[in-house]
N, C-alpha and C positions, 0 to 999 in steps of 0.2 A: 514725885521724882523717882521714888521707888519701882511705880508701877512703870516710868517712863522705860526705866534700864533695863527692867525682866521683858518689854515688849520690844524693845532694841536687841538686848542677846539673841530673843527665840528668832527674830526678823533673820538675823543672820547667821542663824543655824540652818534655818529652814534655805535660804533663799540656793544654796549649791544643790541640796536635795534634788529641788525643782527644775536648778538647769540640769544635772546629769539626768533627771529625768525624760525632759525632752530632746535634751539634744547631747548624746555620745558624743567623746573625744574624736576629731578629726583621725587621729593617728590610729585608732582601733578597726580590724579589719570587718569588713560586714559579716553579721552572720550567717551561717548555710540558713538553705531554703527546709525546713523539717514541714514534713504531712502531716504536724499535732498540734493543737495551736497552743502557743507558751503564757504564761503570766507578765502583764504589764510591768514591763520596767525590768523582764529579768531576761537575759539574753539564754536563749535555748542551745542545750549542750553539745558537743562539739564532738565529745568521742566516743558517742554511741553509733547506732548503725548511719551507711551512707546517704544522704538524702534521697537516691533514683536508684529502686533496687535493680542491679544489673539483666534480670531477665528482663525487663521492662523496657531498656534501649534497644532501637529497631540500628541495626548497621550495615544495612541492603536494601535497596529494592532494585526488583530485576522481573523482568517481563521480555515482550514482542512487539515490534512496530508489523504490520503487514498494512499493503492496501485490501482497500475494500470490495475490490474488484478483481483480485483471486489475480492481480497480476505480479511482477517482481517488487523486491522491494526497493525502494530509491538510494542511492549513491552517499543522499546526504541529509540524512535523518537527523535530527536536534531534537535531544529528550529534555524538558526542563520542569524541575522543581518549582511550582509559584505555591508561595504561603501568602495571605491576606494581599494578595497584588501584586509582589514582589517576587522576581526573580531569584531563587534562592540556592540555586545548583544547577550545571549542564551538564550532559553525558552525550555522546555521537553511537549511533545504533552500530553493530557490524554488517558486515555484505549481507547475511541472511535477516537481519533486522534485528537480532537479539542486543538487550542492554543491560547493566547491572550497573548502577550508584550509589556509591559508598556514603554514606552519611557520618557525620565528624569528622570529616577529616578532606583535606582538597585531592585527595588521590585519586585521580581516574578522572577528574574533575576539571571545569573552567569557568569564567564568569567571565559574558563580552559586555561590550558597553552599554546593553539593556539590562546587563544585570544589578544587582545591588551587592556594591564593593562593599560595603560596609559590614553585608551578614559573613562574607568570607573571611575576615579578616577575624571575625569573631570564633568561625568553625578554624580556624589556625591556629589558635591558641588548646586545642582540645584534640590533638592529632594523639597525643598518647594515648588517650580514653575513646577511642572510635565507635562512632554512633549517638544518635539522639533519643530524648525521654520520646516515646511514643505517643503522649498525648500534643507536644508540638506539630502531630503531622496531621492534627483534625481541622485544620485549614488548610490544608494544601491540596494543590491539583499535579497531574502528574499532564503536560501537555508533548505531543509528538508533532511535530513539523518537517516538513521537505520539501523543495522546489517545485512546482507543481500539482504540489496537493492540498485540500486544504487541512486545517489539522484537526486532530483528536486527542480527545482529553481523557483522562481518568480522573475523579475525585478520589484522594486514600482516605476520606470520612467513611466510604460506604464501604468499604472493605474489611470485614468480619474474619481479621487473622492474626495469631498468633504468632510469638517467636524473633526472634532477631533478623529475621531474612522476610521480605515482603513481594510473593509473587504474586504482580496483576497481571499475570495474562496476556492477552493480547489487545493491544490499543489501535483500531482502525482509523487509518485515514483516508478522505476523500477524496478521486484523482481529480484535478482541475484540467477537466478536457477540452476539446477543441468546438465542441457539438454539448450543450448539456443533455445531460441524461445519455448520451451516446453509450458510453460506456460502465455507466455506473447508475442503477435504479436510486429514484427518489425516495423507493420505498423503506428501506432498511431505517431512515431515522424517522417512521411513525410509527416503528415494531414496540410490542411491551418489551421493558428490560430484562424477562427472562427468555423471550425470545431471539436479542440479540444478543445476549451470553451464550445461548445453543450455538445460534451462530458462529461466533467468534471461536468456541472450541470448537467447530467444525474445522471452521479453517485450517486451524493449529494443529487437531488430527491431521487431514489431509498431507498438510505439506510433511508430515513425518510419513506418508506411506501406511496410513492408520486406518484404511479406505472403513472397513466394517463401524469403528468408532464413528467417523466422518461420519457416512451416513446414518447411524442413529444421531448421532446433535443435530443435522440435517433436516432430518424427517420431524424431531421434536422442535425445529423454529417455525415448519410450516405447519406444525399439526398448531403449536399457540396464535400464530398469524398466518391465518392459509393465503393474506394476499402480502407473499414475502420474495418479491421477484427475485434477488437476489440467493435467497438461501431455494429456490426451485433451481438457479441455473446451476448451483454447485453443487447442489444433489443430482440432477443431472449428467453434470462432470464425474462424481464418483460411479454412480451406475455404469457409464460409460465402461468408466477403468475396470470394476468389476464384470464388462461384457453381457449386459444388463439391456440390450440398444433396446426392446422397447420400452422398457419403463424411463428411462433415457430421456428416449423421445415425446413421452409423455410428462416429464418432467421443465423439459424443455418450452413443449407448447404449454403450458402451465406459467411458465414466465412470458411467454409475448404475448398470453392473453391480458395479462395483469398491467403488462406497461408496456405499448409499442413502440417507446423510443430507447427500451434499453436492450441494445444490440447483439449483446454476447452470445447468446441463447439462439436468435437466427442464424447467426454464424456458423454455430455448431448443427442447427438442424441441416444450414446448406451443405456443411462437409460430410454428414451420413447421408442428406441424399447422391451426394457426390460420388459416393463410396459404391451406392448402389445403383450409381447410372439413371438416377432418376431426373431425368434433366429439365421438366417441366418444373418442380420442386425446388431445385436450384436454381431455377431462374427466377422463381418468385420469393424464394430468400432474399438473394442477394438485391434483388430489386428495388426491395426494401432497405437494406440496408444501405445503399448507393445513392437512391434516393434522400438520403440523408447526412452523404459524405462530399462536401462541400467539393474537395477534388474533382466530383464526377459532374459538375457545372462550370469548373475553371478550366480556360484554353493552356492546358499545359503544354509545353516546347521543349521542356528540358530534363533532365532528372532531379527528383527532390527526394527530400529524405523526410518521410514520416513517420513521425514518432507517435504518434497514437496508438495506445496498447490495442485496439481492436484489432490491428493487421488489416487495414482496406487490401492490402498488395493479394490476399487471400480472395477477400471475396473478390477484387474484378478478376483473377485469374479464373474461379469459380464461375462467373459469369461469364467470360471468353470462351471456354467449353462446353457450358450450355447452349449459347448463343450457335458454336459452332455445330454441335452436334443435332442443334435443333432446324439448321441448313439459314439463320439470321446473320449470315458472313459480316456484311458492315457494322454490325451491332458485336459480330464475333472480335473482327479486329481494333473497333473502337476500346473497347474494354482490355484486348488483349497490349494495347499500348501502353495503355495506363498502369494494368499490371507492372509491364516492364517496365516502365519509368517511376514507380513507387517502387518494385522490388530492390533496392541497392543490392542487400545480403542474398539476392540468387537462391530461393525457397523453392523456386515451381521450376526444376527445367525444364519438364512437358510444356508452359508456356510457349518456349522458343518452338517446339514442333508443333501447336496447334497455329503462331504465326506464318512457319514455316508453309503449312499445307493452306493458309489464308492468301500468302502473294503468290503462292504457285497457281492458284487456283484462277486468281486474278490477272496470271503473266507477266507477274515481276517475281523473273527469275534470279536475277541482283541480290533480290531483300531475303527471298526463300532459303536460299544460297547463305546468306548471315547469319540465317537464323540457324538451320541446322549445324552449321559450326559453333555457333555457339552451345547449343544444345551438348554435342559431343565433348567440347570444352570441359564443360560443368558435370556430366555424366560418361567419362571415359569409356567406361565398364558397361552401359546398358545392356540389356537382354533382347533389348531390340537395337542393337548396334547394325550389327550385320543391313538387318533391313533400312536403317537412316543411312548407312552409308551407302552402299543401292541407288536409295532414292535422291543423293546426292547427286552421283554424280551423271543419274540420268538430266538433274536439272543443270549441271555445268558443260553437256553438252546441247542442249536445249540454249542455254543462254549464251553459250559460244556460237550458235547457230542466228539468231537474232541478232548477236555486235555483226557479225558476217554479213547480213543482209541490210543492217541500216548500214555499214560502210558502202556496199553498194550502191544503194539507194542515193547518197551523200553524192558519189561518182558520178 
């Protein structure tokens, strides 16, 4: 009986021990998260240093959306945070593409119905203390999107930076054209990744006007990948700027050797041969290029508005004055139509004067007569005014002469 009682007491001396052991008072708050690991059963202390030391929280990241094809950047860029799949922050780019996202805190921020309501509700509660520990963002992607492009991603794993502020750079995306490969090389996503980071700060040179820097990132994504269509046509472009036209133009042909469906690059050899009246040259650019712009097989009737960054309105006008100066009139004014029915925004007025001297030529003095009014329309001030007006209004007596004669005729 003895032994009964002393094994009864210890039973239940022991048995609370055991429950506080496993299982804490509901009412007791958890404890912080500490980087040391504590002894079992004793809760670790509370008013020593903070769990996440504050240089450690990132409370920015801020970068650039550009397309990838050196053209504007889109209207309606959506930058978004994905960690493990999830949707975890939005930002909207500005007109030039630049974004900056605040981390902790919903400021600057939104979440649509793809997103996960649930992580924001969490980052609400931390709007005092702005920013996150740095190692939650070794899952996460940083994605850009916009209405006809496809999109571009950053992973923030691979980004080797320090500090509270996180710049990636620039984040490319893909135009979704009318023609694949029209306006944008295939080439650029089989580059090694340090040859599309030259790239991408070329870009970003570039558009500051940084032409000297451009061109070195330039020259170092084709010296890693010499078959870099794209980073040949924007090297290209800067030699251009810098007045450079033949390395230019060898730059240029360097990109149509590499990929003949991506366009940009003949476009540009067609406007230097333009420049210099070379018109066999021009015609066999654009030729090219036309040859591959669905427009120049469809019975157009009407005016349409093309949004294809390449500017076709460019090359058939290009091809209208090769055509013409090469004495190919019907091929002159086939293309010179198209021009004008693709032109909306009125880029080429010379157009209307190579029409102009197309139906004179032909004896519809009617059309000729349109055309150089419109020309002067659009170019008040020419340097060849004096002479279009001249040659007006020889043609409005000329075609007052012909109504004269079919009224006749009619009698």
């Amino acid at each position: 009986m003895r032994i009964s009682v002393v094994l009864a007491l210890a039973t239940a001396l022991l048995v609370p021990v055991t429950v506080v052991a496993q299982k804490p008072p509901p009412s007791a708050p958890p404890p912080p998260i500490s980087t040391s690991p504590s002894r079992s059963g004793i809760p670790p202390a509370t008013s020593s240093e903070p769990s996440q030391p504050s240089g450690d929280l990132v409370m920015y990241i801020m970068g650039r959306v550009a397309p990838d094809d050196g053209t504007a950047v889109p209207n309606d860029v959506l930058i978004e945070r994905i960690c493990n799949n999830k949707v975890r922050q939005q930002v909207h780019a500005s007109p030039r593409g630049d974004f900056s996202m605040q981390l902790g805190s919903r400021t600057d921020s939104f979440l649509d119905a793809s997103g996960d309501q649930s992580s924001q509700s969490v980052v609400a509660t931390k709007d005092a203390v702005s920013g996150i520990p740095r190692r939650e963002l070794k899952n996460c992607d940083l994605k850009a999107s916009a209405s006809g492009f496809r999109y571009g991603v950053i992973s923030l794993v691979d980004l080797d930076v320090f500090g509270s502020t996180i710049n990636v750079g620039v984040i490319s995306v893909q135009r979704a054209t009318k023609i694949e490969g029209m306006t944008l090389s295939a080439t650029p996503y089989k580059a090694p990744n340090e040859a599309r980071r030259a790239y991408e700060k070329g870009l970003d040179a570039g558009s500051k006007g940084k032409f000297a820097d451009a061109r070195k990132h330039f020259e170092t994504a084709v010296k890693i990948y010499p078959t870099y269509a794209s980073a040949w046509y924007q090297l290209g472009i800067i030699l251009q700027q810098e007045n450079q036209k033949d390395e230019a133009r060898t730059a240029y042909t360097r990109a149509t050797a590499i990929d003949t469906r991506f366009l940009p690059p003949y476009l540009s050899l067609a406007s230097m041969a333009y420049t210099e009246g070379n018109w066999t040259e021009v015609l066999n650019f654009t030729i090219h290029i036309l040859d591959l712009d669905p427009l120049n097989n469809a019975g157009i009737t009407g005016y349409i508005l093309d949004l294809d960054p390449l500017n076709c309105a460019e090359a058939y006008f290009f091809n209208a004055v090769a055509n013409y100066n090469l004495n190919r009139i019907d091929e002159a004014e086939k293309s010179g139509l198209k021009a004008e029915r693709v032109d909306l925004l009125t880029r080429f007025p010379e157009l209307h004067l190579v029409l102009g001297e197309i139906f004179s030529r032909k004896g519809n003095y009617a059309a000729a007569i349109s055309e150089l009014q419109i020309y002067l329309e659009l170019a008040p001030h020419p340097q060849n005014g004096d002479q279009v007006r001249e040659q007006l209004a020889k043609l409005e007596k000329l075609n007052a002469s012909v109504s004269a004669s079919g009224k006749t005729d009619r009698k």
